[in-house]
N, C-alpha and C positions, 0 to 999 in steps of 0.2 A: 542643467548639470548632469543630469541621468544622460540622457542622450549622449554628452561629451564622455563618460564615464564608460559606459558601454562600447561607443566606438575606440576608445584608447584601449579597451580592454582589448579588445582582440588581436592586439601586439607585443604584449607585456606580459608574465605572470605577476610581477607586481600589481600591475594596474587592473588586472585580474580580482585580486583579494582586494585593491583598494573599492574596485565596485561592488565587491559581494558585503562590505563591510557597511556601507553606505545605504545599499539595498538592504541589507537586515535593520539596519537603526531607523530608515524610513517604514519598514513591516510592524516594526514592535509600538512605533509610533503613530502609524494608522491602527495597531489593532488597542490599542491604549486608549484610545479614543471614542469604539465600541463599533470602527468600520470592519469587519471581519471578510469582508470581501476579497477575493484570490481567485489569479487563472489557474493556479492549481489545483488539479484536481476536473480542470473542465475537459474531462477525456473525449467529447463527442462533439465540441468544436471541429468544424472540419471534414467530419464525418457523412456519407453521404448515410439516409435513411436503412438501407438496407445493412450498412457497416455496421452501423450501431446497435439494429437486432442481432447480427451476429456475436460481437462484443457480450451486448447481454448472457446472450446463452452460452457463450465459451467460457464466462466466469463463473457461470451456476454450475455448467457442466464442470469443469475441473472442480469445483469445493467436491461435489458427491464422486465422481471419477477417483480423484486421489486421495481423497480419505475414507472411499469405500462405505461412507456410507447412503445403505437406500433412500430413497423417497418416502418409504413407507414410517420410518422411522421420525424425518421431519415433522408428522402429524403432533398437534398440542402445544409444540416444542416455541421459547422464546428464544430469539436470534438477538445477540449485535450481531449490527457491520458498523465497523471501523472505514471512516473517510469513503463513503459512497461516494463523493464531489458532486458533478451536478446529474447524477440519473438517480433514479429510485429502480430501475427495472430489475434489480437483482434483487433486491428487495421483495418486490412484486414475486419473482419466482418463487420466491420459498414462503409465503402466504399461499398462493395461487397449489401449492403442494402439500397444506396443511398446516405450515406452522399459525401456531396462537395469536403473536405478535414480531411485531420487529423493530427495531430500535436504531434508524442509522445517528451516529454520532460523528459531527464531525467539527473540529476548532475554526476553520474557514468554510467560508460561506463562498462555494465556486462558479465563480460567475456562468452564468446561461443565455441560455435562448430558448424564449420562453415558448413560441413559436413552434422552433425546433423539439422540444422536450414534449410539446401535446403530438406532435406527427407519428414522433416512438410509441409514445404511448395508448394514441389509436392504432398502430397497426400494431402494435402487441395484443391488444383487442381483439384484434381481427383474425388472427390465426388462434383463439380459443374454441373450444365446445361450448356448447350452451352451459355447461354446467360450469365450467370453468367462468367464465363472462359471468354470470352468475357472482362469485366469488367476489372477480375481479369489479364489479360495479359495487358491491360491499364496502371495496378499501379504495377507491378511489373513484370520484365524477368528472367526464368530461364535457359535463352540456356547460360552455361556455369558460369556464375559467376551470383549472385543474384543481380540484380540491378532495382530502385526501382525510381519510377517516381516522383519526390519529389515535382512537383505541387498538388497530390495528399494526398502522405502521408511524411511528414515532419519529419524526426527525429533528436532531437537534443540532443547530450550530453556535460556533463561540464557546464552545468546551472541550476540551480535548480528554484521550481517555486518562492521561495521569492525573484528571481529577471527576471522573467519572462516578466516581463512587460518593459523591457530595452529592447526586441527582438521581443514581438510580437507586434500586435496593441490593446489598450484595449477596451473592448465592442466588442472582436469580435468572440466570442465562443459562440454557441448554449448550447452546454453540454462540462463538466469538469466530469471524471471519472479517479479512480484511485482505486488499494486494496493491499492492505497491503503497501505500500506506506509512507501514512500522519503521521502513529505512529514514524517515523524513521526522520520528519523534525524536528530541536532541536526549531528553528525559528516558531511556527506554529502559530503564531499571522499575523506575517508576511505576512507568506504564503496564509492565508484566505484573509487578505485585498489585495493580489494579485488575488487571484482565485474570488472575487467579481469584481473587476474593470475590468479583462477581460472575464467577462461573459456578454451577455447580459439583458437588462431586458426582464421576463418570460423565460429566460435561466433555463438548470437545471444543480445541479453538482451531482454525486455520488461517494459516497467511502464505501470503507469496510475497517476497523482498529481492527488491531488487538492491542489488551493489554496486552497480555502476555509478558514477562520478553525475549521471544527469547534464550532461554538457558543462558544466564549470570548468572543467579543463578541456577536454576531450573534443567541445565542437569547437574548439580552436587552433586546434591542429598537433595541441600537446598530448603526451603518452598518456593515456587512460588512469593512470594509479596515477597520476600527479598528484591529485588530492590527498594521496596519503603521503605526503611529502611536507606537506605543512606543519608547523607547529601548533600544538593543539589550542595552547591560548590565543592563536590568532585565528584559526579556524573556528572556534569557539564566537568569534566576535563576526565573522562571516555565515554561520547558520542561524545560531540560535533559536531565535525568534522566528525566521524566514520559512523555515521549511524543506531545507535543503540537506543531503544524505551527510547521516550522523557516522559516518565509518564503522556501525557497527557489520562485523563481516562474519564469515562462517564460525572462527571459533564462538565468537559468542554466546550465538545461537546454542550450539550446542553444551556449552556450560548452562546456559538458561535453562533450557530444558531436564539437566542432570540437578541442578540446584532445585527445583520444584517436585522432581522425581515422576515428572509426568510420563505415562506409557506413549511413547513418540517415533515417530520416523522424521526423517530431514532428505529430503530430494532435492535435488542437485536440476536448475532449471535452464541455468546461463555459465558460459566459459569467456574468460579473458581471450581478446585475440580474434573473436570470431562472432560474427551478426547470429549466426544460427542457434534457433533454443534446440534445447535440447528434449524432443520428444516422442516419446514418451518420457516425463523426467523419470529419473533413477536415482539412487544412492550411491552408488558404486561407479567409477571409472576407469575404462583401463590404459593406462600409457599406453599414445604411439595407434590406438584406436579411435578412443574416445575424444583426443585433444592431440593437436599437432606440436612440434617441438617449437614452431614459432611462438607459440603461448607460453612458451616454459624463457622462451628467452626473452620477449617481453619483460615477464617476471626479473629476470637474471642483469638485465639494462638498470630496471633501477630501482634494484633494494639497496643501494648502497646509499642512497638517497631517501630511502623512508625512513618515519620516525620512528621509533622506540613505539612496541607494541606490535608495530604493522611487519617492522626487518626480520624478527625474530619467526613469526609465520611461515608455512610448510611451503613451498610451490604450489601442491597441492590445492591448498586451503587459500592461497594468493590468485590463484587461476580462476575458485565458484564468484561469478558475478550475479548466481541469484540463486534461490532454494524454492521449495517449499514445504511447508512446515505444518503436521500433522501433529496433533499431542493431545494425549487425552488425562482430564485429571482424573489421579485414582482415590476413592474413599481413605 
């Protein structure tokens, strides 16, 4: 029935939602059952060995890049990460830089290769100093099977963060980091007043979100914002449970941020209309430089078609397909 569900899909938008509908009820009903297993999340499927050490360091790098803060400050410090999937290598970073501990957290458990995941992790190895190796033989062994010192670095799956605060203690996170992640919790109110209560004050969180539709509409040849065309109870009935981008978009964000009173910036990553990120990200854009008038008409083709919520939105703010998000909590 999947199989048939899928191929129909690719001609229809009805038969579109009728698969995402079917695919969320079979998600909530595998994870019901206590299978917690998903390719989401398995970013390095695919990936040749060197791709992957790259990946690693370009996440570590952007969290201290764009939130400015040093290395040196890491030291002591306990970390979340929010939806690591299947690497720990970032994880490993900021150990390997001083932090105390780390705590990845994530609701599904993203499928691997087990194989594949010791290759990364010995050649991460191998570009250390003695002192660093050091460190790194601390928080994790690889003679023979990969096993991982869990005073150090903590991985948990089958819990997601809007109930994170049942398992860990709250106030007790230095930094909260996560990317591409946040767009995929359906709960993200939730989730915020969890990721506030266990941070603590002068804590910092970061994310990167992405906006984009995820192919539900879009790798079928439909306009990009289709997604926001739907009706929310039935859109509702095609995420849910699944995983799939909760429409929360730029304004949100930034009420979220203004409702907690967090000291913040919000950088601008992705534009509607166009494959290229944007970087170095920025805050600020300027018409006519920054984004071409094909993106604005995009926009212009089919707000007459989106739902209440999305129609009302700026061009603007209809254009960011991803941010990211710096915010520090204040005392």
């Amino acid at each position: 029935m999947l199989k048939t569900l899928r191929h129909l899909a690719r001609k229809s938008k009805t038969m579109i939602i009728a698969y995402h509908i079917y695919d969320n009820w079979r998600t909530k009903k595998k994870f019901a059952s206590g299978n917690y297993e998903s390719s989401s999340g398995s970013i390095h499927t695919g990936r040749s060995l060197s791709e992957s050490l790259a990946y690693i360091n370009q996440v570590f790098d952007d969290y201290l890049t764009y939130s400015g803060i040093p290395l040196s400050l890491l030291r002591e410090k306990r970390i979340l990460e929010i939806g690591p999937g299947d690497n720990i290598g970032v994880a490993l970073k900021f150990l390997l830089a001083g932090a105390n501990q780390v705590v990845c957290l994530d609701k599904f458990y993203s499928k691997r290769d087990t194989e594949q995941q010791y290759q990364i992790y010995r050649e991460m190895r191998a570009h250390l100093n003695d002192k660093e190796r050091h460190i790194y033989d601390s928080i994790i062994n690889l003679d023979g099977n990969i096993t991982i010192n869990t005073e150090k670095l903590n991985y948990i799956h089958g819990v997601g963060i809007e109930e994170a605060d049942k398992i860990v203690e709250t106030g007790s996170f230095d930094l909260i980091v996560s990317r591409a992640v946040i767009e995929h919790l359906y709960d993200l109110d939730a989730a915020f007043s969890v990721m506030h209560s266990l941070l603590r004050s002068g804590g910092c969180m970061i994310h990167k979100v992405d906006f984009r539709d995820h192919g539900l509409f879009s790798d079928k040849g439909f306009h990009p914002l289709t997604y926001l065309t739907i009706p929310n109870p039935i859109y509702k009935l095609m995420t849910y449970d699944s995983g799939k981008p909760n429409r929360r978009l730029f304004t949100y964000y930034r009420q979220k941020m203004a409702e907690f009173k967090y000291d913040s910036k919000i950088l601008i990553t992705r534009l509607l209309g166009t494959d290229d990120k944007i970087d170095p990200h920025r805050e600020t854009l300027l018409p006519g430089v920054d984004y071409p008038e094909s993106s604005i008409s995009l926009i212009r083709d089919i707000r007459p078609r989106l739902q209440n919520g999305f129609k009302d939105m700026s061009d603007e703010d209809l254009m960011v397909q991803g941010i990211f998000i710096v915010a520090k909590k204040l005392p």
